[in-house]
TIDO-870962 format. One record per residue (C-alpha): residue in one letter; x, y, z. Coordinates in Angstrom, 3 decimals, padded with zeros to 6 digits. Example, Ala and Ser with C-alpha at 12.3 -4.5 7.8 and 13.67 -1.06 7.14 Angstrom:
BEGIN
lomar a | X 012.300 | Y -004.500 | Z 007.800
lomar s | X 013.670 | Y -001.060 | Z 007.140
! end
This chain:
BEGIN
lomar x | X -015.824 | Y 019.903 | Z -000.828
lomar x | X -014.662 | Y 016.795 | Z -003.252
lomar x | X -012.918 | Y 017.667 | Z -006.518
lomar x | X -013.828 | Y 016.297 | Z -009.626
lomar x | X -011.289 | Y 013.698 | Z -009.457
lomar x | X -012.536 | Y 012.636 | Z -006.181
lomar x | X -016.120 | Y 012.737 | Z -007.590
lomar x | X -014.983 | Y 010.174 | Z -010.206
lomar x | X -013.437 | Y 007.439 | Z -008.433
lomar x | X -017.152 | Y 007.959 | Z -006.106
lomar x | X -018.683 | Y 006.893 | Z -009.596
lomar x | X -016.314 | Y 004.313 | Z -010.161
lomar x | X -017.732 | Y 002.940 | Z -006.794
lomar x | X -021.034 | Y 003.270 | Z -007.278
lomar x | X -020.620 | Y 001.525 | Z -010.636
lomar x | X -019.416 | Y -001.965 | Z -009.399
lomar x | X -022.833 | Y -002.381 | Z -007.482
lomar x | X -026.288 | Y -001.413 | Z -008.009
lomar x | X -026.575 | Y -002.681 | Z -004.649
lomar x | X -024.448 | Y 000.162 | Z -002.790
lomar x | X -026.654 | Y 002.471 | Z -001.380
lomar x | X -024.298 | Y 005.447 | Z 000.569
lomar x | X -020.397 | Y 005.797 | Z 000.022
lomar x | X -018.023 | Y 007.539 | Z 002.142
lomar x | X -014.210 | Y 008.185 | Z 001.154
lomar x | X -012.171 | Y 008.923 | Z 004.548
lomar x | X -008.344 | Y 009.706 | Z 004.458
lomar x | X -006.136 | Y 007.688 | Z 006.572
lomar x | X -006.213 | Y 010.628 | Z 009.743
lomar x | X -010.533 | Y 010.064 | Z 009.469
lomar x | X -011.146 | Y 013.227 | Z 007.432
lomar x | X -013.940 | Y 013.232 | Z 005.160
lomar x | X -013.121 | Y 012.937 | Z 001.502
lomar x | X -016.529 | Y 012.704 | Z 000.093
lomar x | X -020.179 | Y 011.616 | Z 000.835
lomar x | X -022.519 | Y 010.559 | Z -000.982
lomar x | X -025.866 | Y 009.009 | Z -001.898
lomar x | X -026.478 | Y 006.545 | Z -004.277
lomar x | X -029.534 | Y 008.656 | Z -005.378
lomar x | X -027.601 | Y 011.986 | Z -005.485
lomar x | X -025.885 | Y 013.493 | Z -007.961
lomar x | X -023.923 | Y 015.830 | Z -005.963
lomar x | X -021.600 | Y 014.380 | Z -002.624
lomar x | X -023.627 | Y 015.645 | Z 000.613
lomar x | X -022.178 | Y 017.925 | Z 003.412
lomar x | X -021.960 | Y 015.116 | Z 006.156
lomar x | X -023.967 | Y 016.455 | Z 009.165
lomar x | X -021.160 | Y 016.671 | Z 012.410
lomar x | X -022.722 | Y 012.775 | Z 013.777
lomar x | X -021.411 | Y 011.138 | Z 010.110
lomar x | X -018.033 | Y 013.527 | Z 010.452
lomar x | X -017.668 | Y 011.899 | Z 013.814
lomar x | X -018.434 | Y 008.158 | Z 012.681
lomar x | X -015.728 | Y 008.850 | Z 010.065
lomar x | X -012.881 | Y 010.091 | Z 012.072
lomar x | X -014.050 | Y 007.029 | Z 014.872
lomar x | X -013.344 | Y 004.857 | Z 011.624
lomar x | X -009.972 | Y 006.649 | Z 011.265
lomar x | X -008.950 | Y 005.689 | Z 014.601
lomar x | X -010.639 | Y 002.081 | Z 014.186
lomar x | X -008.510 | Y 001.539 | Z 011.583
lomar x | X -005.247 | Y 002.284 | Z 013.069
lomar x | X -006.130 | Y 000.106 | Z 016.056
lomar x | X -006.559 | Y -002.661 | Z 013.777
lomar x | X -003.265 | Y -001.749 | Z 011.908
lomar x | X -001.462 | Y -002.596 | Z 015.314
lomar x | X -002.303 | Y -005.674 | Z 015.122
lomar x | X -001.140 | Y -005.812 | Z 011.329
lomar x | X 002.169 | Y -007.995 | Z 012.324
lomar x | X 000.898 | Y -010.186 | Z 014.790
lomar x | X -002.344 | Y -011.375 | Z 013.000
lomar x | X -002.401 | Y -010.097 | Z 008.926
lomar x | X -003.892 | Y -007.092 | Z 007.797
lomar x | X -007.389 | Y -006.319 | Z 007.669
lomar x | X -009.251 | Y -006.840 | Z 004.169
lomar x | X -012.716 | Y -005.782 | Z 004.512
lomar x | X -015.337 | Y -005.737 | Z 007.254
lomar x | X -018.559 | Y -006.875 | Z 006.234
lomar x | X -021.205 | Y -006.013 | Z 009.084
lomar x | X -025.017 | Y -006.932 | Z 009.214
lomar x | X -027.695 | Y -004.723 | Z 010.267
lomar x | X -031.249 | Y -005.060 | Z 011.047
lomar x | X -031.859 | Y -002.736 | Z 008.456
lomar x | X -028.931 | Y -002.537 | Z 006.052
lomar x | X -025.165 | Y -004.017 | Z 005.443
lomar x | X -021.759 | Y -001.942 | Z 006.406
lomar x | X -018.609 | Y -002.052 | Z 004.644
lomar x | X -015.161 | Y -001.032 | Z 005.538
lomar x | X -012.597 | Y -001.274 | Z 002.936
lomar x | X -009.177 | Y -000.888 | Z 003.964
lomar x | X -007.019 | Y 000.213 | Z 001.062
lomar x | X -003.347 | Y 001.288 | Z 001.555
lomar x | X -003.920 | Y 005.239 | Z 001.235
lomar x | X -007.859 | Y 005.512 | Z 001.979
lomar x | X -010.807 | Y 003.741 | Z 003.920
lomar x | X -013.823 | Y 003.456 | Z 001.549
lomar x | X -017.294 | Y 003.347 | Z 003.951
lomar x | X -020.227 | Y 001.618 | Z 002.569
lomar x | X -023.533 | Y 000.890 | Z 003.340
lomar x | X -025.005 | Y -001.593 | Z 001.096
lomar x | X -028.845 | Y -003.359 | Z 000.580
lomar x | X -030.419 | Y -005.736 | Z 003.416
lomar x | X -030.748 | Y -008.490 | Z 001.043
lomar x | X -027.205 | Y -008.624 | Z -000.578
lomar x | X -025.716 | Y -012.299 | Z 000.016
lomar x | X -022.183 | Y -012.064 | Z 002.116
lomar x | X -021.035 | Y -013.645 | Z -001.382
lomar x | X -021.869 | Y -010.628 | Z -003.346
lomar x | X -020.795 | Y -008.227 | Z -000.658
lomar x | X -017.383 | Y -010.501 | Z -000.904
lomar x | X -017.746 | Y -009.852 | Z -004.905
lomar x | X -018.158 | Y -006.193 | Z -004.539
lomar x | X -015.425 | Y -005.523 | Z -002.308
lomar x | X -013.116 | Y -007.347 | Z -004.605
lomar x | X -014.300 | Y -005.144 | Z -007.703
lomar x | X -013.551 | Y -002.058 | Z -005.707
lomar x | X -009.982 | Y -003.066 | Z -005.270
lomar x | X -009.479 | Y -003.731 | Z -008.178
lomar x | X -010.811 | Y -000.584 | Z -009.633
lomar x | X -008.286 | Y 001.026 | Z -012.056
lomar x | X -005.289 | Y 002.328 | Z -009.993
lomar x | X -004.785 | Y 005.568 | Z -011.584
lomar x | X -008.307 | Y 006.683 | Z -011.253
lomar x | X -007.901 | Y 005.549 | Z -007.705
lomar x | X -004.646 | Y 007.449 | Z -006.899
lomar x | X -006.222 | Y 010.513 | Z -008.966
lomar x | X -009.089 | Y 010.779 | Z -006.764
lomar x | X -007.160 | Y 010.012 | Z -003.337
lomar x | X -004.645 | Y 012.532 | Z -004.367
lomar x | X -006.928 | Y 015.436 | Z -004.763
! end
């Protein structure tokens, strides 16, 4: 399913964080990229529920863009579980899902999404592209 290219920019993810625990790369229409355990070595095929939260995340994200003008674009959202912590990175040409430990700080959630951004943009245009 996710080319090598796409399997490296994963690891460049993972790599910011100990602390990220699942990571899903969605295209801007809500396809699936690539999933993928912190604990595997190998992306996962995302049962049909995940494919489904992933293209609702696709359509999330352009409701929020149309409201881009009015109010600023949207950053990150950070969300808080019972059980675990959600990420949504929106970067110009992909939406990066993660799920992240309960006990992470909203600092170092804040500290992680900012190292993913700034991950090196040819590896990230390298594994979008593919």
């Amino acid at each position: 399913m996710a080319s090598e290219e796409t399997e490296q920019l994963a690891a460049e993810i993972f790599n910011t964080d100990p602390q990220i625990v699942h990571l899903g790369l969605i295209d801007l229409e809500g396809n699936v990229l690539l999933d993928q355990s912190a604990a595997a070595k190998e992306p996962n095929e995302p049962d049909p529920d995940r494919v489904q939260f992933y293209n609702q995340l696709g359509v999330r994200r352009s409701t929020r863009e149309h409201f881009d003008e009015a109010y600023g674009k949207t950053d990150y959202i950070h969300i808080i579980r019972e059980r675990m912590q959600q990420m949504i990175l929106y970067l110009p040409k992909i939406t990066i899902y993660i799920t992240l430990e309960k006990s992470m700080t909203p600092e170092e959630v804040k500290v992680t999404a900012q190292k993913i951004k700034f991950i090196d943009n040819d590896v990230m245009k390298t594994g979008i592209q593919s």
